[in-house]
TIVO-2410 file (N, C-alpha, C; in nm, 3 decimals):
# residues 106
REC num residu      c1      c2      c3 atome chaine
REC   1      X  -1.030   0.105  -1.317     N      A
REC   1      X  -1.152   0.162  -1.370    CA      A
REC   1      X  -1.265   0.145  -1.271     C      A
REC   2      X  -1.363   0.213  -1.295     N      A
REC   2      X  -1.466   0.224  -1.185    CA      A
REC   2      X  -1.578   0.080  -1.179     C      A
REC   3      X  -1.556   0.014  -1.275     N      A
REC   3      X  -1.608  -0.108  -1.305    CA      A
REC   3      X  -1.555  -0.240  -1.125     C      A
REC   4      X  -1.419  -0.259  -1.153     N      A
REC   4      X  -1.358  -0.341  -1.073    CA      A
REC   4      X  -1.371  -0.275  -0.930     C      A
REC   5      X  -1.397  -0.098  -0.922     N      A
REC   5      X  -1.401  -0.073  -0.768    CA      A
REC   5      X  -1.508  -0.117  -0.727     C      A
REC   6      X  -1.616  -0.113  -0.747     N      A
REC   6      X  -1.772  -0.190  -0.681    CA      A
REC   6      X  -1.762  -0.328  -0.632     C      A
REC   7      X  -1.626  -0.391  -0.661     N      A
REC   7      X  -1.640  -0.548  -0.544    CA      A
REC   7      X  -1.718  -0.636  -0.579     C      A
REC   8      X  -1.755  -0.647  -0.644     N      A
REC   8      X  -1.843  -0.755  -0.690    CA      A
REC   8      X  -2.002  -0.690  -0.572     C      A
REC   9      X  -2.042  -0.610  -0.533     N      A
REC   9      X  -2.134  -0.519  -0.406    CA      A
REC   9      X  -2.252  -0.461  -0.495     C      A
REC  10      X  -2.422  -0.484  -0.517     N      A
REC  10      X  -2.462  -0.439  -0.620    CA      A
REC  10      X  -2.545  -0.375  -0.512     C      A
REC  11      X  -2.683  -0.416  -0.482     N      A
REC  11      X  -2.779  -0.411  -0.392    CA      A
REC  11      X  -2.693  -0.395  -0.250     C      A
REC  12      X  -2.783  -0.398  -0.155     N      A
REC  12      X  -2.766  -0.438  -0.006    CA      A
REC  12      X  -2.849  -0.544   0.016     C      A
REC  13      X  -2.892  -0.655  -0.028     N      A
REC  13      X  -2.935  -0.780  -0.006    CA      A
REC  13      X  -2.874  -0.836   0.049     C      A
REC  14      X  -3.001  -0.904   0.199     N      A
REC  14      X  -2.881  -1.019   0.292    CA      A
REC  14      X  -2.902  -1.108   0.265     C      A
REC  15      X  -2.749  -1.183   0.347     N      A
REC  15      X  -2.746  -1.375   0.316    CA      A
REC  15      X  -2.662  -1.352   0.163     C      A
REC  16      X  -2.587  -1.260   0.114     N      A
REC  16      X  -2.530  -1.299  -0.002    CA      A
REC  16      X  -2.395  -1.292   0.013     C      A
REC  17      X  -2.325  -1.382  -0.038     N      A
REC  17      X  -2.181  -1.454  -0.002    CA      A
REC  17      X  -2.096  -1.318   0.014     C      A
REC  18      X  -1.997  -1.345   0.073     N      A
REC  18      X  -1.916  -1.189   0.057    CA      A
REC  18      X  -1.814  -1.186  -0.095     C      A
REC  19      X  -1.797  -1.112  -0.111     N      A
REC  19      X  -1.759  -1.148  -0.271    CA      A
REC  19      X  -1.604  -1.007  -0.277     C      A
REC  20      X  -1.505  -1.077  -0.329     N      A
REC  20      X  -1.366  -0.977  -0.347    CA      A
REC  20      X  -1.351  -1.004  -0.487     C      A
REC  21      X  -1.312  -0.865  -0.509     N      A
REC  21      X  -1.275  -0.882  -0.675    CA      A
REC  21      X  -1.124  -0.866  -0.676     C      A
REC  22      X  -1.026  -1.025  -0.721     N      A
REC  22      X  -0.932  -1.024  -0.711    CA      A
REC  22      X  -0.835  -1.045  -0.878     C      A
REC  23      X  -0.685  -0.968  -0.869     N      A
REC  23      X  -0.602  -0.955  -0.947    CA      A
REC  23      X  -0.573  -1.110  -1.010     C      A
REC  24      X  -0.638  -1.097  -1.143     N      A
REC  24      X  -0.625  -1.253  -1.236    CA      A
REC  24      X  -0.477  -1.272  -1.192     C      A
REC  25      X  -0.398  -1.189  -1.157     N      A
REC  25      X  -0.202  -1.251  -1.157    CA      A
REC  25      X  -0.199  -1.268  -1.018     C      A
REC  26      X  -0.280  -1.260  -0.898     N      A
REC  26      X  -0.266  -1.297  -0.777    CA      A
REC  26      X  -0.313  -1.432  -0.765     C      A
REC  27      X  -0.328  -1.505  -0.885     N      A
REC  27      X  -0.413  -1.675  -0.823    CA      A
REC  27      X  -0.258  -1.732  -0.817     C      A
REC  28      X  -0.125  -1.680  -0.844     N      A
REC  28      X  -0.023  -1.782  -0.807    CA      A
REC  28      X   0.026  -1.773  -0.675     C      A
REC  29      X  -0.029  -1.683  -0.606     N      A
REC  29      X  -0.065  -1.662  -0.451    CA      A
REC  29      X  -0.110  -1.784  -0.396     C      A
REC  30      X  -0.109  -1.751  -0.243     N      A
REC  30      X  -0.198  -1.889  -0.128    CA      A
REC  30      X  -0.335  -1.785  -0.141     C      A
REC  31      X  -0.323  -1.689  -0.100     N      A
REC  31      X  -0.391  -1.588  -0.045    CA      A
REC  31      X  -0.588  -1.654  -0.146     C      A
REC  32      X  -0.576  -1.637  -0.276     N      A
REC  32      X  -0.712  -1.622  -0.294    CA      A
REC  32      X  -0.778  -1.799  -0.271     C      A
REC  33      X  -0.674  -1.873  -0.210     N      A
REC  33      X  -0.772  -2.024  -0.200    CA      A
REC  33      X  -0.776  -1.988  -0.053     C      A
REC  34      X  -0.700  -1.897   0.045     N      A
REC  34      X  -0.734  -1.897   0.179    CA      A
REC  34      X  -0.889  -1.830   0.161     C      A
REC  35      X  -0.895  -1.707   0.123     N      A
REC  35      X  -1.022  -1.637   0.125    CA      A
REC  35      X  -1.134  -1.735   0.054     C      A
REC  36      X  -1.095  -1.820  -0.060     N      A
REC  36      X  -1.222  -1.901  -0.108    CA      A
REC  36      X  -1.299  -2.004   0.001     C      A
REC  37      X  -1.170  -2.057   0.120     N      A
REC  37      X  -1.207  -2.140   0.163    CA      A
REC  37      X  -1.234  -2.065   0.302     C      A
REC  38      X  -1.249  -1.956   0.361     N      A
REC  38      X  -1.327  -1.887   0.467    CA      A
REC  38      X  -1.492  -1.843   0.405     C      A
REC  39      X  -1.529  -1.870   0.276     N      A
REC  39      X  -1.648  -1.845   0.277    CA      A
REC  39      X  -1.668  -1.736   0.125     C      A
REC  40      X  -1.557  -1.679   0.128     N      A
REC  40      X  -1.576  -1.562   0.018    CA      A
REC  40      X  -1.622  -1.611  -0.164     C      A
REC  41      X  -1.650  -1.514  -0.251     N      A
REC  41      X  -1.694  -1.592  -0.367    CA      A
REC  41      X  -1.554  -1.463  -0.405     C      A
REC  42      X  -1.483  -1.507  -0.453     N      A
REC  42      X  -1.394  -1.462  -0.563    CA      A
REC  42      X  -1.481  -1.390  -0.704     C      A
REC  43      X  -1.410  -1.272  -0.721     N      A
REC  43      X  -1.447  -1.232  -0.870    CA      A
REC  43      X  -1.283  -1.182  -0.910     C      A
REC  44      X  -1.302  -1.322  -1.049     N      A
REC  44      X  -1.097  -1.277  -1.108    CA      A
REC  44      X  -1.197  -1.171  -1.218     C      A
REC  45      X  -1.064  -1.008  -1.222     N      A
REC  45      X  -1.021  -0.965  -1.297    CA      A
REC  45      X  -0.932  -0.962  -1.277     C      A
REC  46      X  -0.866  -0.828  -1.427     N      A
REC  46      X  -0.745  -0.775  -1.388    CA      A
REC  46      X  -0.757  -0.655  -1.344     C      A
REC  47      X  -0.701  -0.586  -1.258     N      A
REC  47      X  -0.725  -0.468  -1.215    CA      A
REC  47      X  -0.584  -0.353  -1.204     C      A
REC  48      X  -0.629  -0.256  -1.228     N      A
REC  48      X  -0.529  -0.150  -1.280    CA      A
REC  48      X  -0.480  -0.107  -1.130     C      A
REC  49      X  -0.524  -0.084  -1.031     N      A
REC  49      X  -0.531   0.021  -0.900    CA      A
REC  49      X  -0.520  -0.141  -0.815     C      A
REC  50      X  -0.435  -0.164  -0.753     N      A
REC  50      X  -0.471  -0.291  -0.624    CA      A
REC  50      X  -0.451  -0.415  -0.660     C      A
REC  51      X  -0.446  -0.531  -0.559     N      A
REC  51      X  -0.465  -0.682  -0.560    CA      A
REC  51      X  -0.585  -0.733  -0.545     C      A
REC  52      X  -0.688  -0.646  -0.469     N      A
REC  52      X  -0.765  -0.709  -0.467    CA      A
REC  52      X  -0.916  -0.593  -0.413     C      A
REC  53      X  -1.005  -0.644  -0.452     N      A
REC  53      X  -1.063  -0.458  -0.407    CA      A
REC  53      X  -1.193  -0.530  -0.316     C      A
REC  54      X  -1.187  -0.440  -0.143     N      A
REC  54      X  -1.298  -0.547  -0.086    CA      A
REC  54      X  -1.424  -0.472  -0.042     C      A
REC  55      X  -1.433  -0.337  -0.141     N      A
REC  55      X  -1.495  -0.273  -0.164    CA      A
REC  55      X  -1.514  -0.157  -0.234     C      A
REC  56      X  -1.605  -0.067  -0.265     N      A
REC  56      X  -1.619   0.060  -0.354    CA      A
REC  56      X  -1.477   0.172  -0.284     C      A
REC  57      X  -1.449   0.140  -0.134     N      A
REC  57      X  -1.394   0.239  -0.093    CA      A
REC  57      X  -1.286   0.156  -0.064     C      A
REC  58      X  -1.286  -0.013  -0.073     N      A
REC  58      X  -1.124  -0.027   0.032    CA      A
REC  58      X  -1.073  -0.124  -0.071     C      A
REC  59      X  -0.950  -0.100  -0.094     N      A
REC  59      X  -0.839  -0.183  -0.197    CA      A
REC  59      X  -0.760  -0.235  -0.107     C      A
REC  60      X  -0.662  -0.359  -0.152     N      A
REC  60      X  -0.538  -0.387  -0.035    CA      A
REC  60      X  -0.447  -0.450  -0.215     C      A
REC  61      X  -0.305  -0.414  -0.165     N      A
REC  61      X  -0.195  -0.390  -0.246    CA      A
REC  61      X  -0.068  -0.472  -0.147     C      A
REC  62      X  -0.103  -0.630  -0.238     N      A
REC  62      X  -0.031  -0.738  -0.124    CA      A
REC  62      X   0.098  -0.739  -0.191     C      A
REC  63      X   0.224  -0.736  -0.068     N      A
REC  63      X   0.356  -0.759  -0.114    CA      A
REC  63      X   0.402  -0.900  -0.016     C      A
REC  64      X   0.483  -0.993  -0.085     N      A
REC  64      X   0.532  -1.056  -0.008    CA      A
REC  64      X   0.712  -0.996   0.008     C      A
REC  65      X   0.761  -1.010   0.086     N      A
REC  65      X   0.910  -0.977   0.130    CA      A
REC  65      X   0.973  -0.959   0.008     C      A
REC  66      X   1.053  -1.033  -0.061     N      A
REC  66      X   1.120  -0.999  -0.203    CA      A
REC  66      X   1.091  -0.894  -0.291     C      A
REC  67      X   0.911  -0.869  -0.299     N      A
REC  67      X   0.882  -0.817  -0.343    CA      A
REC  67      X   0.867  -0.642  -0.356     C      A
REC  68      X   0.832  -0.637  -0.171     N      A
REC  68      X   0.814  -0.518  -0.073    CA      A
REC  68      X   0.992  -0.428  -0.114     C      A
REC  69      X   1.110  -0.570  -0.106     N      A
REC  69      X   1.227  -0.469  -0.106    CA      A
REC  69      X   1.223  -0.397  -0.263     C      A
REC  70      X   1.208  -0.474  -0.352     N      A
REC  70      X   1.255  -0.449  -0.469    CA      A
REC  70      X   1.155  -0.314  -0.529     C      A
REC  71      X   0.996  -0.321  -0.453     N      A
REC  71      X   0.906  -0.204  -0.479    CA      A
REC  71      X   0.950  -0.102  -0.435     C      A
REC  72      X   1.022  -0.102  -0.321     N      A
REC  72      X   1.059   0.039  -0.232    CA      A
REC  72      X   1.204   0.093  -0.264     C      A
REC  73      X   1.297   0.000  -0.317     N      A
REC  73      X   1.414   0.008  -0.407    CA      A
REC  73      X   1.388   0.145  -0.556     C      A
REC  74      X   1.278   0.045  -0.620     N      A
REC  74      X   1.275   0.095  -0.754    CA      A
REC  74      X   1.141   0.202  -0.767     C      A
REC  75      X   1.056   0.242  -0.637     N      A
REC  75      X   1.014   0.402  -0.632    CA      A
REC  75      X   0.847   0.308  -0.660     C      A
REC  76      X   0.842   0.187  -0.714     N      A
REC  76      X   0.729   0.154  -0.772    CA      A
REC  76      X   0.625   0.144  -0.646     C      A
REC  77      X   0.640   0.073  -0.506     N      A
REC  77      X   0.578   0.066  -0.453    CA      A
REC  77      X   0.529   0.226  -0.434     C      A
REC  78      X   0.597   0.359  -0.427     N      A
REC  78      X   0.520   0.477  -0.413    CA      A
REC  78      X   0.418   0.546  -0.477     C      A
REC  79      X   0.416   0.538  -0.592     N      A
REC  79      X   0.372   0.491  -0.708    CA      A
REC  79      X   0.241   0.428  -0.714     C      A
REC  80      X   0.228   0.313  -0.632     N      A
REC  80      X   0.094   0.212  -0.649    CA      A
REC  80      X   0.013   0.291  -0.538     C      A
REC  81      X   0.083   0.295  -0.404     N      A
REC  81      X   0.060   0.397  -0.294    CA      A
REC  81      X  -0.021   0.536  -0.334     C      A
REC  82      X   0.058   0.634  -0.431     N      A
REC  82      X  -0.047   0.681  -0.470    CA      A
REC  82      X  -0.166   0.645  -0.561     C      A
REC  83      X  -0.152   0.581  -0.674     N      A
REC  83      X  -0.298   0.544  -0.748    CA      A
REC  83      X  -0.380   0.503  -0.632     C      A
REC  84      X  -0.372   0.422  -0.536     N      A
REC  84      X  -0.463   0.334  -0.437    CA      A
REC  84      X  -0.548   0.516  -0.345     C      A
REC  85      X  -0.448   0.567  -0.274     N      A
REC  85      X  -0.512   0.678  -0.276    CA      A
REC  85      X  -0.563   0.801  -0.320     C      A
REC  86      X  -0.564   0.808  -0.440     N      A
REC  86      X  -0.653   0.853  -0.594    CA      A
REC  86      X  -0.748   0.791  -0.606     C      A
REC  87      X  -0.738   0.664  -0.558     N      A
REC  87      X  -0.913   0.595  -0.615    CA      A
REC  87      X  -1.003   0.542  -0.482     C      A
REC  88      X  -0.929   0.557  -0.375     N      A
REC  88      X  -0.992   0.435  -0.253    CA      A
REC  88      X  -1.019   0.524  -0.157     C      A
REC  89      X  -1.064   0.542  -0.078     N      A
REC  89      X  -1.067   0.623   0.078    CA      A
REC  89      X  -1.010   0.538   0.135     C      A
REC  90      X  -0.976   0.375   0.136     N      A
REC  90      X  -0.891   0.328   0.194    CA      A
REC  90      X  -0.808   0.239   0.184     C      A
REC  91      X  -0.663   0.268   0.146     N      A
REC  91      X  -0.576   0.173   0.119    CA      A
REC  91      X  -0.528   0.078   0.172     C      A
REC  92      X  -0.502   0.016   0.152     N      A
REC  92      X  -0.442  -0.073   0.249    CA      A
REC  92      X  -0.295  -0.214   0.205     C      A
REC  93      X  -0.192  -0.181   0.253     N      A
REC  93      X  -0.120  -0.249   0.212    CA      A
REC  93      X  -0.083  -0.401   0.278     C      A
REC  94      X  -0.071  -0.509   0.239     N      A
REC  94      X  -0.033  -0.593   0.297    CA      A
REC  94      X   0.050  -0.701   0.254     C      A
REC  95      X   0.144  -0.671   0.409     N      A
REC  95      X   0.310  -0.751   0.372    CA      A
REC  95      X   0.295  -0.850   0.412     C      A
REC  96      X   0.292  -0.974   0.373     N      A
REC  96      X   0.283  -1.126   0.338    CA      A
REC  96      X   0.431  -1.193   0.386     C      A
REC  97      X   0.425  -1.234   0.496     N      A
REC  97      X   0.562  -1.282   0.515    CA      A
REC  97      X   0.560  -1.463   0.589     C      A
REC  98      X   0.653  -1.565   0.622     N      A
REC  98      X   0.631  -1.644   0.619    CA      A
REC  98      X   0.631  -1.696   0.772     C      A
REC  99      X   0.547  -1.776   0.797     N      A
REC  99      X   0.542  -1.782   0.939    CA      A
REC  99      X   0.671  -1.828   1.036     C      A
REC 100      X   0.738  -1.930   0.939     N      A
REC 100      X   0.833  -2.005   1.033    CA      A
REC 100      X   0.942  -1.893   1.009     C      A
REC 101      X   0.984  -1.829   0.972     N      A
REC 101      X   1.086  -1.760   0.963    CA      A
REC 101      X   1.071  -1.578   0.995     C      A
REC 102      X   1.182  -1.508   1.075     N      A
REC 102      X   1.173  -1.382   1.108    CA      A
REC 102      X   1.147  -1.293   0.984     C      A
REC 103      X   1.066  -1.208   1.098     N      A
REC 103      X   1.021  -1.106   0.991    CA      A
REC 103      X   1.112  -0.947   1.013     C      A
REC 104      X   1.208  -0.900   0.892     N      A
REC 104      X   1.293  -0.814   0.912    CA      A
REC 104      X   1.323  -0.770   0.755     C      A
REC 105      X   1.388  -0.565   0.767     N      A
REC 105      X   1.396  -0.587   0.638    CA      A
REC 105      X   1.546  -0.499   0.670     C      A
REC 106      X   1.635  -0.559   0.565     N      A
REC 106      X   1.780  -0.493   0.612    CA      A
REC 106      X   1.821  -0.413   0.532     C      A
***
């Protein structure tokens, strides 16, 4: 809904924290204590379109590996792909994979 695309972004006032409006089911992630602890102010909803929206125009739609196969398996990741570009000018997907180990998909 058009509520969650605005980012937590009201004014253009400076000096105000950068602020992402992130997916209430993404806090079992690393991802939103990395961004809390670079500076960002978190806003949890739930959101219909994305993981996390870091602006009026840009969404990102995070997969980690297990996840990426089983989305592109079952048609769903195409699916999110389009809603994200229905609502965003810019999508953005991101595959979450683990450092110590290769990154490959078979």
């Amino acid at each position: 809904n058009s509520i969650t695309r605005v980012a937590g972004r009201g004014g253009a006032a400076k000096a105000q924290p950068r602020k992402v409006v992130v997916d209430m089911r993404e806090f079992m992630s690393s991802l939103p204590a990395v961004l809390h602890q670079q500076g960002f102010e978190l806003v949890p909803l739930t959101i219909e379109v994305g993981d996390y929206v870091l602006s009026p125009t840009m969404c990102v739609e995070r997969k980690a590996l297990p996840d990426l196969v089983s989305s592109l398996a079952s048609g769903r990741l195409y699916s999110q792909a389009e809603a994200m570009c229905k609502h965003y000018k810019t999508p953005v997907l991101l595959i979450e994979f683990e450092g110590d180990r290769p990154f490959l998909l078979q």
